[in-house]
C-alpha positions as CSV (number, residue, x, y, z in Angstrom):
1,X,71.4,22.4,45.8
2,X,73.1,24.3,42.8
3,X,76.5,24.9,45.3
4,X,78.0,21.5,46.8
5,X,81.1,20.9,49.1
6,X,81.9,17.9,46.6
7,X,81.7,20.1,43.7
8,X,84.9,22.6,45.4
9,X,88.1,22.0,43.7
10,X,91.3,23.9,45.3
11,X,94.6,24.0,44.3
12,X,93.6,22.8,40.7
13,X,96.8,22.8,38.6
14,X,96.3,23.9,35.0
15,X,98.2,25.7,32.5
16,X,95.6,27.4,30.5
17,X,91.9,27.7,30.2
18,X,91.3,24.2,28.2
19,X,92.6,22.2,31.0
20,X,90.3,24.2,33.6
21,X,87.7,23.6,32.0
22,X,88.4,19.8,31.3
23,X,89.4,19.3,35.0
24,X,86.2,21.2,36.2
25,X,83.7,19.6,33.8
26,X,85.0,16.2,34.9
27,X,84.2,16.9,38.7
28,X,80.9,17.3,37.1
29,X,80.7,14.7,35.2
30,X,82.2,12.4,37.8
31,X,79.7,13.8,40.5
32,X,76.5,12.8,38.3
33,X,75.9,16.4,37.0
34,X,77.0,15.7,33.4
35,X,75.6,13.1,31.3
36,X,77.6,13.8,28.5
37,X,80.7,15.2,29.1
38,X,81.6,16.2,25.4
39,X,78.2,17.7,24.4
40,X,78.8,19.9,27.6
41,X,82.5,20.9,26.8
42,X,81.7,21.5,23.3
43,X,78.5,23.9,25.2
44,X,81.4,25.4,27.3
45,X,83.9,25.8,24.1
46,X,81.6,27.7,22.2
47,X,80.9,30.2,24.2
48,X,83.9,30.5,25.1
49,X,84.4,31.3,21.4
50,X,81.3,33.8,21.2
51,X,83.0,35.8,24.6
52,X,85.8,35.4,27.1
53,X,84.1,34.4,30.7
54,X,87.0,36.1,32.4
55,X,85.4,38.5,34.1
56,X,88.8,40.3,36.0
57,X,89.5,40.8,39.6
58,X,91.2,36.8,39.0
59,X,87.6,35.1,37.9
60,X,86.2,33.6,35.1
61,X,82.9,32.3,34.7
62,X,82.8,29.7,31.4
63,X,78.7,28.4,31.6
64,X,77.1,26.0,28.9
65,X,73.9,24.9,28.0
66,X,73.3,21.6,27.3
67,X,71.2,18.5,26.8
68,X,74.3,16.8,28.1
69,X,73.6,18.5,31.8
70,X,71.1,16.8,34.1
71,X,70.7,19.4,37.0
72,X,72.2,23.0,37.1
73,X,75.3,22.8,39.0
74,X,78.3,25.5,39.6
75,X,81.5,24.0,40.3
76,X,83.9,26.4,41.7
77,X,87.6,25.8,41.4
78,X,90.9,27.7,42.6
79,X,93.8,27.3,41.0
80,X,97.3,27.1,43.0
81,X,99.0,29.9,40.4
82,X,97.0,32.4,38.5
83,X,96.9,31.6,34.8
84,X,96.3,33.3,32.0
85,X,92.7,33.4,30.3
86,X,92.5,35.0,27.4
87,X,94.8,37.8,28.4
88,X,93.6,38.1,31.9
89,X,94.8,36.3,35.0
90,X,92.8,34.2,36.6
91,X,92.4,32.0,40.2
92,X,89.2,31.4,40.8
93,X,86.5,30.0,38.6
94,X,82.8,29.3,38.9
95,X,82.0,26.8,36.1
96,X,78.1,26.7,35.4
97,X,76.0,24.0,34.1
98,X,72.2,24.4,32.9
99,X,70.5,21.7,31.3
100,X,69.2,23.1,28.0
101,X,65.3,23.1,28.6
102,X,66.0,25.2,32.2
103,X,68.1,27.6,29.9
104,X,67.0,31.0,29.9
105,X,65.6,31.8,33.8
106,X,67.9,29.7,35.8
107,X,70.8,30.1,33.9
108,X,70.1,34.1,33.9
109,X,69.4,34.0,37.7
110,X,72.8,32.0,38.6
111,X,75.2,34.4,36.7
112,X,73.3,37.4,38.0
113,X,73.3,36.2,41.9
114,X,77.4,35.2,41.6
115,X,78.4,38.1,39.7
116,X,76.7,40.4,42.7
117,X,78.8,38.4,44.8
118,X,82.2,38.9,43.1
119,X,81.7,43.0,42.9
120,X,82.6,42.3,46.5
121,X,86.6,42.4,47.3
122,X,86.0,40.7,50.6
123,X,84.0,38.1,49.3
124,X,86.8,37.6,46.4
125,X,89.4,37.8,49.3
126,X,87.9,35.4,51.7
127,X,87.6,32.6,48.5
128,X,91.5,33.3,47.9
129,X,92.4,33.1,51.5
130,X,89.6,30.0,52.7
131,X,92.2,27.1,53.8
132,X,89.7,24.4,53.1
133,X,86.3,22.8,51.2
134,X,84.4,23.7,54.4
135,X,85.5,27.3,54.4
136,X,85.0,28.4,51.1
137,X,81.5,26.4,51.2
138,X,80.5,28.3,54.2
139,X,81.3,31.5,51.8
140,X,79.7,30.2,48.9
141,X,76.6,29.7,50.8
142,X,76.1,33.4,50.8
143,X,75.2,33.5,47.1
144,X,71.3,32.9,47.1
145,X,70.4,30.6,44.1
């Protein structure tokens, strides 16, 4: 399964987009997602270069491709404060991994069936207002991937 309770991080404290995405790749990395946790980053970093994954309404969506990923994950993460990404403000964030050989169809189908989600306001609300792991996985489930 892409979406796993262990792969839910609330209240993540952070300060800008570099430490997100550290914390979040090393839930990944830690869970057995991630073989190689800097050839990932480095995937994540440079498309973060390419295009801002901050998507508005508080989300961002930084995704890499890698050799360094063994299975395609998404860990989702919400901050305790908003921070700023690349001039938006962001609080939640659905960080996407996709092995390198899987890269075009999965990684295509996982963006497209999240961001569906998120043009929802409800959906957006009830991730900001879940009080626990088992709450915001019960809405996460929603997302078919």
């Amino acid at each position: 399964m892409i979406i796993e309770k262990k792969l839910i991080c609330l209240d993540i404290v952070g300060d800008n987009k570099q430490n997100i995405i550290n914390n979040l790749s090393e839930v990944a990395f830690q869970n057995g997602k991630i073989n190689d946790l800097e050839a990932y980053r480095n995937a994540v970093y440079k498309r973060e270069e390419e295009f801002s994954t901050a998507l508005g309404y508080l989300v961002a969506m930084p995704h890499g491709r890698s050799n360094g990923v063994n299975e395609p994950f998404v860990v989702f993460g919400r901050c305790k404060d908003e921070i700023v990404w690349d001039e938006n403000e962001i609080k939640l964030i659905f960080m996407i991994g996709i092995p390198f050989q899987n890269r075009n169809k999965t990684h295509m189908k996982i963006l497209a069936n999240i961001s569906r989600k998120l043009i929802d306001d409800s959906f957006r609300e009830s991730l900001l207002s879940a009080q626990n792991q088992d709450e915001i996985f019960n809405i996460l489930s929603q997302i078919t991937i």
